[in-house]
C-alpha positions as CSV (number, residue, x, y, z in Angstrom):
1,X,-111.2,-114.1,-57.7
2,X,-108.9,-111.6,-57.9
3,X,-110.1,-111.0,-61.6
4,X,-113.5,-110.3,-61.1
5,X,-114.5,-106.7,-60.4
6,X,-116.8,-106.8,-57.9
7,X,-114.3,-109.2,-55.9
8,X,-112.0,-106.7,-55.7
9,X,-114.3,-103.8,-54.1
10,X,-113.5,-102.7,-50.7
11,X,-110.0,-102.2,-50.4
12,X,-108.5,-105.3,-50.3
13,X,-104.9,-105.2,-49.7
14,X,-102.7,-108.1,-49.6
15,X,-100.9,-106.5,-45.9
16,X,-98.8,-108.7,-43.3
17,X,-101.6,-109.1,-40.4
18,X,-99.0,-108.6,-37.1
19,X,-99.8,-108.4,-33.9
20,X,-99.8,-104.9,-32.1
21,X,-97.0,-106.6,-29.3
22,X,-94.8,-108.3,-31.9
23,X,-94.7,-105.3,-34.2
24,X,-93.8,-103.4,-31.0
25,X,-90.9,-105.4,-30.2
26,X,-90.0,-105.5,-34.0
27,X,-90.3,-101.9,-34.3
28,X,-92.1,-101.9,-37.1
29,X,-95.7,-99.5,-37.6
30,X,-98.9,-100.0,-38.5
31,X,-99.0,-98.8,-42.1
32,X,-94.5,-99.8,-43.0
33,X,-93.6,-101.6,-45.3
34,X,-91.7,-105.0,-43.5
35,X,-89.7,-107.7,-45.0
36,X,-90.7,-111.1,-44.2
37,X,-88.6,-114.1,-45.0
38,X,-88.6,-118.2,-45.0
39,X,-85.6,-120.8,-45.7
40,X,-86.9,-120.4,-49.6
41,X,-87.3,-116.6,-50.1
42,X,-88.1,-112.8,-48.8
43,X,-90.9,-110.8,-49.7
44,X,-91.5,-106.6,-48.9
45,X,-94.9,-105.9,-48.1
46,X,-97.3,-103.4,-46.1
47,X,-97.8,-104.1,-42.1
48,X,-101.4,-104.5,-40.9
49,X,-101.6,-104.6,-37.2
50,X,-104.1,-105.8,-35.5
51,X,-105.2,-108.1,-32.7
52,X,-107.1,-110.5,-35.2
53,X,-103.5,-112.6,-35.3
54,X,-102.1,-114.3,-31.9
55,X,-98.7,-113.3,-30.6
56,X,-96.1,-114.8,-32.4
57,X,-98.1,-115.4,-35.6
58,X,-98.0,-113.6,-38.9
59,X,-100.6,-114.0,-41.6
60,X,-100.5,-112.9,-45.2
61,X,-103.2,-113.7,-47.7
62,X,-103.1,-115.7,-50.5
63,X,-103.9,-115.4,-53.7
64,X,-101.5,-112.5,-54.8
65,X,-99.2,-111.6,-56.9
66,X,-100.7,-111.3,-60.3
67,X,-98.2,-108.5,-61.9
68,X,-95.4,-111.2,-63.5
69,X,-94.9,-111.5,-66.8
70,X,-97.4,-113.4,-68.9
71,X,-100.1,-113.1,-66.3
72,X,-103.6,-111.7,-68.6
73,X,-105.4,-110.4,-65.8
74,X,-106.0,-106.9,-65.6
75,X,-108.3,-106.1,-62.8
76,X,-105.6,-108.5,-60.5
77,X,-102.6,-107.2,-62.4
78,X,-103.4,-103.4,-61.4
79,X,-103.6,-104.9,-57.4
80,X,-101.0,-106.8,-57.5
81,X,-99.3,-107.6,-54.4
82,X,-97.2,-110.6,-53.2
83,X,-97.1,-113.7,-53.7
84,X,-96.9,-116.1,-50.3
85,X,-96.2,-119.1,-52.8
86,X,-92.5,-117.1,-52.6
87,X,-92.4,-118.3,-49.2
88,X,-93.1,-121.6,-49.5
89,X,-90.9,-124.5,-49.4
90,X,-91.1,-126.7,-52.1
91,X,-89.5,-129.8,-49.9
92,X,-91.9,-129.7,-47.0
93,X,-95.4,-131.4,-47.6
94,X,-97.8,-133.3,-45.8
95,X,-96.8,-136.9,-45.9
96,X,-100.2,-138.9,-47.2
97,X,-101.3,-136.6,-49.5
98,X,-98.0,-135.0,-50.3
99,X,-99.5,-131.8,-51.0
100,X,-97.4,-128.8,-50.3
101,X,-97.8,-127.2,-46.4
102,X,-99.2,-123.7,-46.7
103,X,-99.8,-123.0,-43.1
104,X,-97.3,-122.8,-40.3
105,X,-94.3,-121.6,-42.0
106,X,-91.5,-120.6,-40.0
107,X,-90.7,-117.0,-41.2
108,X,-88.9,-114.1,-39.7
109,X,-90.5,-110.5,-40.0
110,X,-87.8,-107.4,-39.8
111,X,-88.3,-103.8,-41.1
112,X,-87.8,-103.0,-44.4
């Protein structure tokens, strides 16, 4: 989706959503860059805040992350942004289906 042109209209931005009380207490602004970090690895990206994520909750979209090497998409390659999949820990999945868990990663968020 990334790919496609018309997807990409709009200004989509692949920004850490925080909430305006966390990123307070953080000390981090709306518009700074912010690293955030799991047990598996840290990413640098843009803060977003807003009141559209609870206290205590991050979000960062998916489906970013499209400038490494070998990667043949232009349109996503010129937006590239992160990549959560960084974040995610390879030895925690859902037990019946054993699929990897995407959701409710315990990260910390500090200023970059």
């Amino acid at each position: 989706m990334h790919n496609a042109p018309s997807l990409m209209k709009g200004g989509r931005s692949c920004d850490l959503f925080v909430h305006p009380g966390d990123a307070e207490s953080l000390g981090i602004a709306d518009g700074a860059n912010a690293v955030i970090s799991s047990r598996v690895g840290s990413l640098r990206t843009r803060v977003r805040v807003t009141d559209a994520v609870m206290p205590g909750v991050v979000s960062l979209p998916h489906g970013w992350g499209h400038d490494r090497e070998g990667a043949d998409l232009s349109v996503a390659s010129a937006n590239p942004g992160v990549n959560i999949n960084d974040l995610i820990d390879e030895k925690v999945a859902e037990p019946l289906a054993s699929a990897s868990i995407m959701n409710g990663v315990p990260v910390e968020v500090r200023p970059a």
